[in-house]
N, C-alpha and C positions, 0 to 999 in steps of 0.2 A: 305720394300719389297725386296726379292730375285731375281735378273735380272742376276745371275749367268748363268743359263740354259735357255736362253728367247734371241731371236733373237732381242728383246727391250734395251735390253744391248747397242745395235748400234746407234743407233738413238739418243744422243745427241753427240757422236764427230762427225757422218755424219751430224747431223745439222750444227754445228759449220762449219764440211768444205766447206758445200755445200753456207752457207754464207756469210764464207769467198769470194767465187766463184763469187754470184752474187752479194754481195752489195761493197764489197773491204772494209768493215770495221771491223777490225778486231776484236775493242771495242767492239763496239754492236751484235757481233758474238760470242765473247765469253762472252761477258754478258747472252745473250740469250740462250746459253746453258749450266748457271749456274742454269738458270730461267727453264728453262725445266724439267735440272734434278730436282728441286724446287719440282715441279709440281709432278713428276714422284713419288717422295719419299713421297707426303703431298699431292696426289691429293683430298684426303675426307678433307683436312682443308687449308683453302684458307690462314689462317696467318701464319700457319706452313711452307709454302712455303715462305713467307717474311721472318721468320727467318730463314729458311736453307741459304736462299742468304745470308743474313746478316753474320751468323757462317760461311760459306765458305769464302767467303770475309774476314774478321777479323780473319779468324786462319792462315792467311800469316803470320801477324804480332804479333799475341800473340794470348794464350788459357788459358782454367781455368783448373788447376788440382787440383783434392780432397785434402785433408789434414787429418792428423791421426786424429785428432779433429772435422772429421765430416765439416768443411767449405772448401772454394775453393778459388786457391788463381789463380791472374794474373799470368803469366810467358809468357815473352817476344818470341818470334822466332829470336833468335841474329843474326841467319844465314842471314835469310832474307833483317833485319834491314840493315846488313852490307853490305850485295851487295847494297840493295836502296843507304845507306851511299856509297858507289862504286862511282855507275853512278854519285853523284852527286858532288862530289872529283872530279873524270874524266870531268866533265862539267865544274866546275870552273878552273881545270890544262888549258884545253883546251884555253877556254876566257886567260887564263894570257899568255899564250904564244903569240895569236893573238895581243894581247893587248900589248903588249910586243916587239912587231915587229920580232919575232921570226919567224914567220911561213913565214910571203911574206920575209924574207934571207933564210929561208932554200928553197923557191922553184925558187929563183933568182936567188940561188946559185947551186941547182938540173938542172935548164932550160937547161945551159952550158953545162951539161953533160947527160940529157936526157931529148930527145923533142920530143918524141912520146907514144900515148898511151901506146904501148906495152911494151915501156919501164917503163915508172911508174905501169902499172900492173904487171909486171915482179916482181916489188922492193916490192909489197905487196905478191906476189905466195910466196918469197923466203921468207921474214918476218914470213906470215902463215908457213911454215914449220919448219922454226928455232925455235920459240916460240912455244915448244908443249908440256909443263907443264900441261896445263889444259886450257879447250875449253873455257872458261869464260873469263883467261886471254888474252889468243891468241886473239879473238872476238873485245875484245875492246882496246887492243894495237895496233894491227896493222892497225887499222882503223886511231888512231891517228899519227902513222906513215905515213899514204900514202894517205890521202884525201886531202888534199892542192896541191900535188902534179900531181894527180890523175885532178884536177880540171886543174890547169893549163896545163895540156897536152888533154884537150878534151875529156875527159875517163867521166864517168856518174857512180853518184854514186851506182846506181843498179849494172853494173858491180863488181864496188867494194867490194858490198856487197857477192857477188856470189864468188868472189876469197876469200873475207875473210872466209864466213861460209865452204866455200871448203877443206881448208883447218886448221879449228879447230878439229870437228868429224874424219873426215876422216884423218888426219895425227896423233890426239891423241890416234886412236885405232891403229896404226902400232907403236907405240912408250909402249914398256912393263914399262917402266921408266917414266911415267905420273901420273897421279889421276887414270885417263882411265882404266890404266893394272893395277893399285892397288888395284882398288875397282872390276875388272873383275878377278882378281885372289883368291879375298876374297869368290867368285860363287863360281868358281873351287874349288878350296878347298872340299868343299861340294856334288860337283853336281858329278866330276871326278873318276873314279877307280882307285886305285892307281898302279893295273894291266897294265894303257895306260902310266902313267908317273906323274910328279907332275905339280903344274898347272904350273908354268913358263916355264917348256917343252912345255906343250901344247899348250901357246897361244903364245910362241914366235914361233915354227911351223905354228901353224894358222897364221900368220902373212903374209906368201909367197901363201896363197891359198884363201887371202880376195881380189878376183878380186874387189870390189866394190870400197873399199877406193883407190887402185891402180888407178882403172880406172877414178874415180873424179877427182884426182892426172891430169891423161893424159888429161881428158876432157879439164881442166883448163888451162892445160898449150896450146892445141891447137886453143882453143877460143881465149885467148890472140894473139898468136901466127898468127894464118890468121885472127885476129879480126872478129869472127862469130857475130852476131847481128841478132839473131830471130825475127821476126815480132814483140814478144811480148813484145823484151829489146827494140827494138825503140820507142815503144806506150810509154814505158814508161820511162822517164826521168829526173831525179833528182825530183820525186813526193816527195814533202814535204822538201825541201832543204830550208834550211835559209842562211846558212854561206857557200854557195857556192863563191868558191874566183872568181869574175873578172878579165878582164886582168885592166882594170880604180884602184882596191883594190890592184893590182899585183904592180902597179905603186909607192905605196905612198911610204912614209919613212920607211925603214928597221932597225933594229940596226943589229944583229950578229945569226948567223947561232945555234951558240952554244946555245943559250936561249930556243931552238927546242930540239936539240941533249941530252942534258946534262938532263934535265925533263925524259924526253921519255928512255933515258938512265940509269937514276935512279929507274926510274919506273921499270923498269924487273928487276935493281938488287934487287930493297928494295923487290918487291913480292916473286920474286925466293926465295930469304934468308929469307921471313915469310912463305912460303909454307915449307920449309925443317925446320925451327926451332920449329914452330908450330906441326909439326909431330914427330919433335923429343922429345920435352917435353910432350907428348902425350905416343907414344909409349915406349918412355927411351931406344930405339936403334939407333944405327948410320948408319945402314945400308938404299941406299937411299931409296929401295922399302921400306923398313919400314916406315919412314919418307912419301914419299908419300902416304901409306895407310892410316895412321892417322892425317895426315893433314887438318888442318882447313882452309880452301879456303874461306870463307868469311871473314873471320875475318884476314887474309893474304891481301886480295886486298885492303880492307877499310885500316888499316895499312899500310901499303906500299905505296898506293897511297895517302894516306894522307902527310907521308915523299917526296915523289917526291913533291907534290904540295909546300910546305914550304917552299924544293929548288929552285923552278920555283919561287916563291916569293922572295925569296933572291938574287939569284940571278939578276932579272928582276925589281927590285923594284927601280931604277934611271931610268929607260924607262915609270913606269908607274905614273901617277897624283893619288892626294890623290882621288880625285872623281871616277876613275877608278875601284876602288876597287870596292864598291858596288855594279856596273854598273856588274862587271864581277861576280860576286856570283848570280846577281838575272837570268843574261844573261846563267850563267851555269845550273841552277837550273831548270829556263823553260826547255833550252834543253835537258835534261832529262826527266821532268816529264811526255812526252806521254810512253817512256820506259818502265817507273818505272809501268804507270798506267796498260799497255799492261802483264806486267810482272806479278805486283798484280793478276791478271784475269788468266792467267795464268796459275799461280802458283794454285787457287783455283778452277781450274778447273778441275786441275789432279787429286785431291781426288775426285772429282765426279765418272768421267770416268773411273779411278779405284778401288775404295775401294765401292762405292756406286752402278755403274751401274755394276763394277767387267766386264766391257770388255775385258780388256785383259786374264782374266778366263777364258769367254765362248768362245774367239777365240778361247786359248790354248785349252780348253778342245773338242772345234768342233777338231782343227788339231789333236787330238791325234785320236778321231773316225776314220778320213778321213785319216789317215796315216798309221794307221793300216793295211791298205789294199793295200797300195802302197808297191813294192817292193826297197830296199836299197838303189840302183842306184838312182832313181827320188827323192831321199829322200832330198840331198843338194838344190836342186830347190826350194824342197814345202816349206821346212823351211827358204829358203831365201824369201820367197813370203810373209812367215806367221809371219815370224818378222819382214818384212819391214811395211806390213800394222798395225800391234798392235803395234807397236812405231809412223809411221804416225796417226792411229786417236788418240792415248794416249800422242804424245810429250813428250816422253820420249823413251830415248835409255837404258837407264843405269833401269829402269823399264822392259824391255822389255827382258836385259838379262837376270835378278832374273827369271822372266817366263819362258821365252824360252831355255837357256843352257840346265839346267835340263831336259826337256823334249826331244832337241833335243839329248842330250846326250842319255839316255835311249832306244830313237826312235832306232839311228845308234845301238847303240848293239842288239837291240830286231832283229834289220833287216839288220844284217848283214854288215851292210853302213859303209864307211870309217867315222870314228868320228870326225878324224882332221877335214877333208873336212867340215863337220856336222856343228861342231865349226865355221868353218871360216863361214860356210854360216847364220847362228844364227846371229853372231857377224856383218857382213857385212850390214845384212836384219835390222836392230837394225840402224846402223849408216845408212842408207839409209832414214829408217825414220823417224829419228831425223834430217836428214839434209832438207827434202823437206817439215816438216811438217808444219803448219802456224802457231801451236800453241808450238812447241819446243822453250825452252829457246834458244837455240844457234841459231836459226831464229831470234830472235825480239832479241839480242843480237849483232849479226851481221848488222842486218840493224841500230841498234844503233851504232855500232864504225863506220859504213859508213857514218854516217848522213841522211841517206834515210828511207820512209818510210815502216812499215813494211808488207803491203800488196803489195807494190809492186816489195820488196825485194822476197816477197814467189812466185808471178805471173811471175817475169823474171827469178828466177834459177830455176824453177819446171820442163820447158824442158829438161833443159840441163841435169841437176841429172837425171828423168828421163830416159834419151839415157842414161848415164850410166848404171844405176839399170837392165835394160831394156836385156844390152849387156853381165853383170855382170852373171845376172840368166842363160843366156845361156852359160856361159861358165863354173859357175856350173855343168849344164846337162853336156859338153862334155867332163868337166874334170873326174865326176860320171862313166860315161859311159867308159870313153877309158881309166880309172886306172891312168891319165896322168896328172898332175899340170901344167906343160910344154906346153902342147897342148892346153888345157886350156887356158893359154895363149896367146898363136900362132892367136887360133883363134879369142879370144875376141879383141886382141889388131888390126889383120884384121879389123875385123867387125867398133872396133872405129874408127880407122883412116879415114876408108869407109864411114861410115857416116857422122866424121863431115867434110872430105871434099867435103860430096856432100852441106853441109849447108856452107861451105868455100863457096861454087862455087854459089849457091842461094843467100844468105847472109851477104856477107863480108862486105856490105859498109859504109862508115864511117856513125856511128851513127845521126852525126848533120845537113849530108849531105840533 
């Protein structure tokens, strides 16, 4: 069936969220809205819907493609495979290091020089920004950088999770030298007139007029900063934590700081140097945006992390017993696999949502009706509104520009509207709802390098991003309206400030208090 032009298009990511909402399970939320669409595609055959779950589900991990000879043959999904292979590299690094006495020196050794929340979230804000290759990366390094840390200064790792994803999306769309501007410039190309400029003009422009990612940027650092605590981050608190360090854990025997440092420091260099080599044997140019654009990012992190982990073994391998070893593959391996499972689901969910119900279609094609009639000015708003929600129910950002550039591009010419503006506001609406969505990969990604669960990863930053987004679109309108990027500015950055010191002044008190 066709749900291209059918308000029915909606109704399995709004189940999905609405699920999310009331049961907190994220599993059985996205299960259920695989089962839906099931339903929706196979309603006159009751097994046709068992096997649509079934194909949605198993084409994470492999499909059948024809063959000249009339048969069908397996073919793996390596991408896939290799982030799972990821997480579960990153799970075992993790255990050797702990294992290792690595981790209670490095935070024995951090105490002495910072011994407050906001300073260990501080060391995660700055981490997310330096690391802004790609959101994947960023997501689950700095999570292993700053959660031991984070624990011993009282910080929860819900927060943590909220500075990590903060700063993945939103600092990889202001950076033109990422995956981000590689694959958003690959749009441009296409979407662009060569009349406004070529794409790297235009989104390194867009880059000073994306209130959204800026304003995340501010939110984060002011939360940290008066330590804001919403009703909804106190409810919820280290939900699903295992390896939450103790100050009794904080105690025992340490060996050397470096067993921490030297892993975790390996780790950026080996990926960084498979993301660039990867791209470069790819595209056969040196230049780095080329290299970024044809970069193989799974097949970079399983690599790469797999090298860090061998170091972390080598080195650490007189700190640990021969029994160890096991203990720490199977210890890494659970810790992962809610991730992996959330991820799977996920991942087969998106083909539903968009190739089958084609929602983000019938959005795009409703906003082009409904914009039609709006005049230039109001144009940066609607499309910040209309690609934040078709990336919110789709979970996917980078899905959301393929739809929306094109359309908003075309929009601002038909109607007069500044295009830059247009752009930034596309681009902005896109990472807004990639960031808040429950079903985006850098959501259940983030709440994995934090250790926390990912329902209640999406239930405690969904305020905050929201007052973002919120302050963002208005300053859209006044930047629209008054010709002014500046003003724009003036105002949105009033308006935040305003706000979160009224939630300073409500909310500031210590989390455990």
């Amino acid at each position: 069936m066709n749900y291209a032009d059918s308000v029915l298009s909606l109704l399995v990511p709004v189940c999905v969220i609405v699920m999310v909402f009331a049961t907190k399970r994220v599993v059985l939320s996205l299960f259920m809205g695989i089962a839906l669409g099931g339903v929706m595609m196979n309603h006159e055959h009751l097994m046709g819907t068992f096997t649509y779950i079934y194909e949605k589900i198993s084409s994470v991990l492999y499909t059948f493609e024809s063959m000249q000879d009339g048969s069908s043959a397996l073919v793996l999904k390596y991408s896939s495979i290799y982030v799972f292979g990821f997480l579960i590299v990153l799970g075992i690094l993790t255990q050797t290091i702990s294992h290792s006495g690595g981790v209670n020196a490095f935070v024995k050794w951090a105490r002495h020089r910072i011994k407050t929340p906001q300073g260990s979230e501080f060391i995660a804000f700055t981490a997310g920004i330096v690391i802004f290759i790609d959101d994947y990366f960023n997501a689950l390094t700095v999570g292993q950088i700053s959660k031991s840390l984070n624990d011993a200064n009282h910080s929860t790792r819900e927060r943590l999770a909220y500075v990590i994803d903060s700063t993945s999306a939103p600092v990889c769309i202001l950076m033109p030298i990422s995956s981000w501007g590689a694959y958003i410039l690959g749009i441009m190309h296409s979407s662009v007139p060569a009349s406004v400029g070529d794409g790297l003009f235009v989104l390194v422009h867009s880059i000073w007029s994306n209130y959204y990612a800026w304003f995340a940027l501010l939110a984060v650092f002011l939360t940290i900063y008066w330590q804001i605590n919403l009703p909804v981050m106190v409810r919820n608190k280290n939900v699903g934590v295992k390896d939450f360090l103790s100050a009794k854990e904080l105690h025992k025997s340490s060996s050397s700081v470096w067993l921490l440092i030297i892993p975790v420091f390996v780790l950026i260099l080996s990926i960084g140097f498979m993301i660039l080599w990867t791209g470069f044997k790819t595209g056969q140019q040196n230049t780095f945006l080329s290299m970024l654009k044809n970069t193989d990012t799974a097949f970079s992190l399983f690599y790469g992390g797999l090298f860090a982990l061998i170091i972390s073994i080598l080195i650490s391998i007189k700190y640990l017993s021969r029994s160890s070893f096991i203990k720490m593959a199977i210890d890494g391996i659970k810790s992962m696999l809610p991730a992996i499972l959330i991820l799977i689901l996920a991942w087969a969910i998106g083909p539903v949502i968009s190739d089958d119900m084609q929602t983000g279609v019938y959005l795009a094609n409703l906003s082009k009706d409904f914009l039609s009639e709006n005049s230039g000015l109001a144009m940066p708003m609607i499309l910040f509104g209309i690609s934040g929600f078709i990336a919110f129910a789709t979970g996917t950002s980078w899905g959301t520009f393929a739809i929306m550039l094109p359309i908003g591009v075309s929009l601002s010419i038909a109607s007069g509207g500044d295009i830059i503006l247009c752009i930034s506001s596309v681009l902005a609406g896109a990472v807004y709802g990639d960031h808040a969505s429950p079903i985006s990969d850098t959501t259940i990604l983030s709440a994995t390098g934090a250790g926390c669960s990912v329902q209640s990863h999406f239930i405690t930053q969904f305020p905050y991003a929201t007052t973002a987004a919120v302050i963002a679109m208005i300053s859209f309108g006044i930047a629209s309206f008054s010709s002014s990027i500046l003003i724009g500015y003036i105002a949105g950055i009033i308006l935040l400030v305003g706000v979160f010191y009224f939630y300073k002044v409500f909310f500031s008190k210590n989390i455990f208090s």
